[in-house]
N, C-alpha and C positions, 0 to 999 in steps of 0.2 A: 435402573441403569439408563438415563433419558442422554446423560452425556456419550457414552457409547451407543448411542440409537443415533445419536446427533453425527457421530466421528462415523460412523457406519456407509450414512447418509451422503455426507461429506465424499468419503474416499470411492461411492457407486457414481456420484455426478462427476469426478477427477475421470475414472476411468470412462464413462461417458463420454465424456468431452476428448480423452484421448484417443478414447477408439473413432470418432468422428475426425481428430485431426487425421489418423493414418488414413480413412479411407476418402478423403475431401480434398485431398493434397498430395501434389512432390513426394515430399518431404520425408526422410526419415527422423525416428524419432531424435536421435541425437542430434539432429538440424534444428528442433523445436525446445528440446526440452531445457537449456539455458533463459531462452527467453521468456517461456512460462514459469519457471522457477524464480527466475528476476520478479515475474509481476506476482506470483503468492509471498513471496517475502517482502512484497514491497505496501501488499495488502494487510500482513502481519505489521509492518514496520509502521504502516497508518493505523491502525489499529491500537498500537503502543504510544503513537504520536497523539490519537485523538483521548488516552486513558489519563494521561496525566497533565495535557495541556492547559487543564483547567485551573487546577490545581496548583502550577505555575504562573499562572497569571494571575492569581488572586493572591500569590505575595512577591510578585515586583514591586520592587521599590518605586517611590514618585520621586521628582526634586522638582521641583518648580512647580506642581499642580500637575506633571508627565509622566505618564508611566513610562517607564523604561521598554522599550524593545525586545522582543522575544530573542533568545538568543542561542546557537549551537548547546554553546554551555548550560543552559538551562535542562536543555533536553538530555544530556549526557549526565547530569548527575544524577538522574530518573532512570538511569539506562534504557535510553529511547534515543530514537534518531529527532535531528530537527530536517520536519520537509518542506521547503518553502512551498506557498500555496499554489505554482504552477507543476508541483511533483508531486503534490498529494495525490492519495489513489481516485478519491471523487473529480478531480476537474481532469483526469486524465479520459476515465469514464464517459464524462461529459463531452470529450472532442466529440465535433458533427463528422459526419462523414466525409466533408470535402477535407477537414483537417489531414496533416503528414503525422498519425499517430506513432507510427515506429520513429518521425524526429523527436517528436515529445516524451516519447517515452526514455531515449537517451540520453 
């Protein structure tokens, strides 16, 4: 059972992390817990996005020697979201610290 070792894993660093926001912060949990559930689904949604991206772009069409542009639609028939590369979950990650990550992120 490595995958439930893994989900096990998983849900002790969640709760880690959450017991560190209550006692690090303000904040009640329903102040936080939108905005952390925004960035796991959006980690999931990058994860969806990074599964079949490849795979779409190895049958866009050319017309003139060009490949065609990645598109919404490409992503949605994969049932996947399309993120353009300033919403993807790595360059968000990436902001340095002087970055406004809470702008970037919405």
């Amino acid at each position: 059972m490595p995958q439930l070792e893994h989900i096990e894993a998983i849900e002790k660093r969640l709760w880690t992390a959450a017991d560190t926001m209550r006692a690090n912060s303000s904040y009640a949990s329903n102040e936080y817990f939108l905005p952390v559930m925004g960035l796991i689904f959006l980690r999931h949604a990058y994860s969806r996005f990074l599964a079949v991206k490849g795979g779409i772009e190895a049958n866009l069409p050319m017309r003139g020697g060009k490949v065609r542009p990645l598109a919404k639609e490409d992503f949605s028939q994969k049932s996947a979201i399309f993120l353009r590369p300033k919403a993807q979950f790595d360059a968000l990650v990436a902001l340095r610290d002087s970055d406004d990550r809470a702008k970037a992120i919405i």
